[in-house]
N, C-alpha and C positions, 0 to 999 in steps of 0.2 A: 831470160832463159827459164822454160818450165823446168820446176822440178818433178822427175816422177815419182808418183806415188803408188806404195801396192794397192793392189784391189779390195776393195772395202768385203768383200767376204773374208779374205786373208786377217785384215784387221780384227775383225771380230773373232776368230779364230783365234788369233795371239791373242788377245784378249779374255776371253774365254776358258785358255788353257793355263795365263797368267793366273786369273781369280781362284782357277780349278786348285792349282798347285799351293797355293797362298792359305785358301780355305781348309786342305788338308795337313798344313803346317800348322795354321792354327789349332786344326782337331788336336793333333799329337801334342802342344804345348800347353792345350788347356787338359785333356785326356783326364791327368790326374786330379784334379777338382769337380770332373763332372759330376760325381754323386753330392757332394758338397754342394755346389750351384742347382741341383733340382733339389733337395730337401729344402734349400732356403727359399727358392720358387713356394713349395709347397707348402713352406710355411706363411709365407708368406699372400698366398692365396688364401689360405684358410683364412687366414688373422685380417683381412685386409677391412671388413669392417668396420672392426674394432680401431682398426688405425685411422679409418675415417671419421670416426669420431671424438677421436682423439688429437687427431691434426683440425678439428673445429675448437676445442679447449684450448690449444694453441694456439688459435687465430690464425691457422694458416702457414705458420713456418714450418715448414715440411721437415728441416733438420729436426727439430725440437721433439717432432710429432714421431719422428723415423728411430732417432736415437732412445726415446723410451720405450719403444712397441720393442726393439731390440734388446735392450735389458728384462722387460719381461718376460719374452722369450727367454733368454739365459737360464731368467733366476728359476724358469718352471721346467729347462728342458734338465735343468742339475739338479735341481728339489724332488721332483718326482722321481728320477730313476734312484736317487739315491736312497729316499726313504723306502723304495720295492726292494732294495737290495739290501738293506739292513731289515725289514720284516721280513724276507726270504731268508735269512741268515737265521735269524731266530726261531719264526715257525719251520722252517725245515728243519734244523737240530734238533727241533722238539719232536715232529714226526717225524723222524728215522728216529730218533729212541725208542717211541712208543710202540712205532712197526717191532724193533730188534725186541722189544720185552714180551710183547703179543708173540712172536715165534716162539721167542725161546720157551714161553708160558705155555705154549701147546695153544691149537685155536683148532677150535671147533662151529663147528657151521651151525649157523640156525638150523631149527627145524623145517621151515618151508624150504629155504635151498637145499639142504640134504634130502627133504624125500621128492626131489624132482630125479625123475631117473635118469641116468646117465651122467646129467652134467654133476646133481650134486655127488656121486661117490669120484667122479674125476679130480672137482675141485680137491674135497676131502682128500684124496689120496697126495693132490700139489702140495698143500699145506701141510699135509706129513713130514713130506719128505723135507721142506722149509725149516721146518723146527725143531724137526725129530730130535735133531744132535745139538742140541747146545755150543759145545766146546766147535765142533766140524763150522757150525754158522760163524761165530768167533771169529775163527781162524781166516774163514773166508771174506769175511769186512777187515780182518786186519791186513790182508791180502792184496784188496782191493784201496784199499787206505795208502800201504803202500808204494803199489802200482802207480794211485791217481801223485803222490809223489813224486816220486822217480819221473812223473811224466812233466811235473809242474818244476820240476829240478833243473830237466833239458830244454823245455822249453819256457825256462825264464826270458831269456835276453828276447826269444821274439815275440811273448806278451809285452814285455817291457816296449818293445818297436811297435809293437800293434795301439799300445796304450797311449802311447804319443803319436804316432800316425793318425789315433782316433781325435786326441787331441786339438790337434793342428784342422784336421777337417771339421771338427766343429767350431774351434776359431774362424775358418775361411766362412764357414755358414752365415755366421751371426753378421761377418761383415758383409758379405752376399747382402744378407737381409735386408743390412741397414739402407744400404745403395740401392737396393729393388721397393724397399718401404719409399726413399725417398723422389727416385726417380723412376719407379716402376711405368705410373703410366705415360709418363713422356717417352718412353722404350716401345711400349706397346705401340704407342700410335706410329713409330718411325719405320718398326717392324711391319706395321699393316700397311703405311705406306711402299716400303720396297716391296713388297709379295706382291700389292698390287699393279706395282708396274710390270715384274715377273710373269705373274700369269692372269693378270687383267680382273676381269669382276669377281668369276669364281671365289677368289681367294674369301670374298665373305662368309660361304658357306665353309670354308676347312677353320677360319679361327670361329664361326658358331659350333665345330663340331668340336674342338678342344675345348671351346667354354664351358658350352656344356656337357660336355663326359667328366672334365676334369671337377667341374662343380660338384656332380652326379653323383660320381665316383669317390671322391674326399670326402663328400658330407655323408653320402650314405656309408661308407665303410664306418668313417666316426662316429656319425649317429648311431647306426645299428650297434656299435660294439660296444659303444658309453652304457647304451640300454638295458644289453647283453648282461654287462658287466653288475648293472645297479637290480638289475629282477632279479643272476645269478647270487649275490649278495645277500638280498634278502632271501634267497632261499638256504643260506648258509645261516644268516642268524636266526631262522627259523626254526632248523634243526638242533642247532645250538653248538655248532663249529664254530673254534675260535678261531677270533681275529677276520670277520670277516669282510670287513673293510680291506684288508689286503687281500684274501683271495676270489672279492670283488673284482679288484683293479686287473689282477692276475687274466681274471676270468675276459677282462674288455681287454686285456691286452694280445692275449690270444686271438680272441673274437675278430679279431681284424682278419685274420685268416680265414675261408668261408670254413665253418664248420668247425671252427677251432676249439670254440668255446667248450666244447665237447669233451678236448681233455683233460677238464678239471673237474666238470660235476659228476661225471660219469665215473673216474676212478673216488671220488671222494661218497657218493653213494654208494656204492660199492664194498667200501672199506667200513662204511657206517653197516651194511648188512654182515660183515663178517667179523664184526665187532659185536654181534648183537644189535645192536638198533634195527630191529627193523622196521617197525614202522619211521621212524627218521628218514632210513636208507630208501624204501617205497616214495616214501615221500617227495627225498629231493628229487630223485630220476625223476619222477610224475611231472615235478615242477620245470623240470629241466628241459623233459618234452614238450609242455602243452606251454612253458610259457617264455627258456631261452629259446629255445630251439626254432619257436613259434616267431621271434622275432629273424631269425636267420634265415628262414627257409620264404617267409613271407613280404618281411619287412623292405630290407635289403631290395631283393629284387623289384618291389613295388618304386622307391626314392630310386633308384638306378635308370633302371628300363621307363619310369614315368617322365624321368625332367630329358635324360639324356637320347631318350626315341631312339634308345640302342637295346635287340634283345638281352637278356640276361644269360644265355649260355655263354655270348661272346664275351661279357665280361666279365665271367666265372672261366675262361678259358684268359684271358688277358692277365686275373689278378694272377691266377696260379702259374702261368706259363711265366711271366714277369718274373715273380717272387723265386723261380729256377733261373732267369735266364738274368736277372741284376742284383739279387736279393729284395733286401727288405724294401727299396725302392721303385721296386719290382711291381709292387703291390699295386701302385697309383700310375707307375708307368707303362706298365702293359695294357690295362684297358685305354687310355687316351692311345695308344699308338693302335691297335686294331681300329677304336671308334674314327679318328682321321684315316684309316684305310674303307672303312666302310662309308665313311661323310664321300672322299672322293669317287668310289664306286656309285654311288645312288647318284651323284653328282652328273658324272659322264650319261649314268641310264638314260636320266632326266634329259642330259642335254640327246643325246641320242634321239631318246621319244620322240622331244620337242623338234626335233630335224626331221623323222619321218612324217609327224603330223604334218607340218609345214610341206614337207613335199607332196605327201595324201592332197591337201588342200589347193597347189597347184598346180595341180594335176585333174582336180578333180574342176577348178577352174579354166583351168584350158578347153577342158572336155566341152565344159559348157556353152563357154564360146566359138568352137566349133560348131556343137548343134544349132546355138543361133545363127552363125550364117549359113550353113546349107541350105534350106529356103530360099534363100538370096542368090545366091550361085544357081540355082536350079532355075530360079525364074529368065537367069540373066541367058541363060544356056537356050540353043535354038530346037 
């Protein structure tokens, strides 16, 4: 006795709507680690290297080689933010003292900025009013002191949640990492296998255009901001700001953002001309423009748009749109998702073209073989 079976479109159908259903079950249970699992990607991109040469001192044991690349990570992602956050504790108490004694002291404008018209008697009149009152400024940071209280009061318990929610996510990283260090590319290759059963040859050109944007896009934001950071510096101890190894790092950590770098040399020149320095203050701006800025405006987009053959407005449009639409994550995953929207665009053109070409050509070959036998038919004809 045959058994009946449904019809193999049906199959595939229930089939289809199973994996459909399955796959967004899994979104929603992984959901809360996605940021977690792309910064250990991305650390792990960068770093990958370094781990390659370090799973060679190992002789190849990939645990070996995965579980230290992983504590170095650790010890650099707690070491660094912690010692920015204990020199930002210090140099900022000491500038906000030096600001509050400069008001209360009365500040007066250099000479060149005051006889620029308009702006300098506007400034001078800002700074008036800043200083004027002693006791009134006082009153106003004690104001402000205890506002920023009262705020830190009510919202203890959900820093305290935020602090341990951050926790926990940078635990899931490190182990992300360890497992991507160790099995990353055996992943990869299983991943290129399924896509390419999925949607056939193509798919070479979408994981070339994540390689490279993601490459593109990490090393040039790193690069350029490292740079940012180390020219920004020496024009701090130049002038002879302290501490300017921290507001180096400061300076590259911003820099990550386009154009970020901007809010530190520009308010700290600034503060150096209304302090008097001016030749200092001349100084850093000059240096700020012709030699951070010069890395920003030039650099960046040159390592971006050269490795990844993606313009640079889309991924001045990718970092910043990202950076609103995931955060900080935002930064690295916005251009790789426009650059794979544009990989596949140019993709289909191509394939496009190449169909119209091809039918141009068949077309243009029919033609021809038709003109060859006409002769032939005319002869044959009475």
């Amino acid at each position: 006795m045959n058994e009946a079976h449904p019809p193999l479109w049906l199959r595939r159908a229930l089939i289809a709507a199973l994996l459909s259903v399955l796959l967004l079950a899994g979104l929603v249970v992984l959901q809360p680690f996605v940021t977690a699992v792309a910064w250990a990607a991305i650390l792990v991109y960068v770093s990958w290297p370094l781990y390659l040469r370090l799973l060679a001192r190992f002789h190849g044991r990939r645990g070996w080689a995965a579980f230290a690349m992983t504590m170095g990570l650790a010890v650099v992602l707690v070491a660094v933010p912690a010692w920015l956050l204990f020199m930002l504790q210090r140099e900022g108490y000491g500038a906000m003292r030096d600001a509050v004694a400069l008001l209360r002291a009365g500040v007066e404008l250099p000479e060149p900025l005051a006889a620029i018209p308009w702006l300098g008697p506007w400034l001078q009149e800002r700074l008036a009013l800043l200083g004027g009152d002693g006791e009134a400024l006082g009153r106003q940071l004690a104001a402000m002191g205890e506002q920023w209280g009262q705020w830190l009061g009510a919202h203890a318990v959900g820093l305290l949640g935020d602090l341990g929610l951050n926790a926990m996510r940078f635990a899931i990283a490190l182990l992300t990492a360890f497992f991507l260090f160790r099995d990353g590319a055996e992943l990869i290759a299983q991943s290129r296998q399924v896509l390419h059963s999925l949607l056939g040859a193509r798919v070479q050109a979408y994981f070339n255009a994540v390689g490279d944007t993601t490459r593109a896009v990490v090393y040039g934001l790193l690069l350029a901001a490292i740079v940012q950071g180390f020219m920004a510096g020496l024009g701090y101890w130049a002038v002879g700001i302290s501490a300017p190894v921290f507001w180096g790092a400061a300076t590259a950590m911003l820099a990550l953002i386009p154009f970020g770098a901007t809010l530190i040399w520009v308010p700290m020149g600034l503060w150096l001309l209304l302090t008097g320095h001016v030749a200092a203050g001349i100084g850093l701006l000059l240096w700020g423009m012709l030699a951070v800025s010069w890395i920003d405006n030039l650099v960046r987009p040159l390592i971006i748009s050269g490795v990844s053959k993606v313009p640079f407005l889309i991924v001045l449009f990718g970092v910043l749109g990202g950076l609103g639409a995931f955060g900080l994550i935002g930064l690295f995953v916005g251009p790789v998702i426009l650059a794979v929207l544009l990989a596949i665009w140019r993709e289909w053109a191509n394939t496009e073209a190449a169909a119209a070409r091809a039918a141009e050509a068949a077309e243009a070959a029919e033609a021809a073989e038709a003109a060859d036998a006409a002769p032939t038919d005319l002869r044959k004809s009475p």
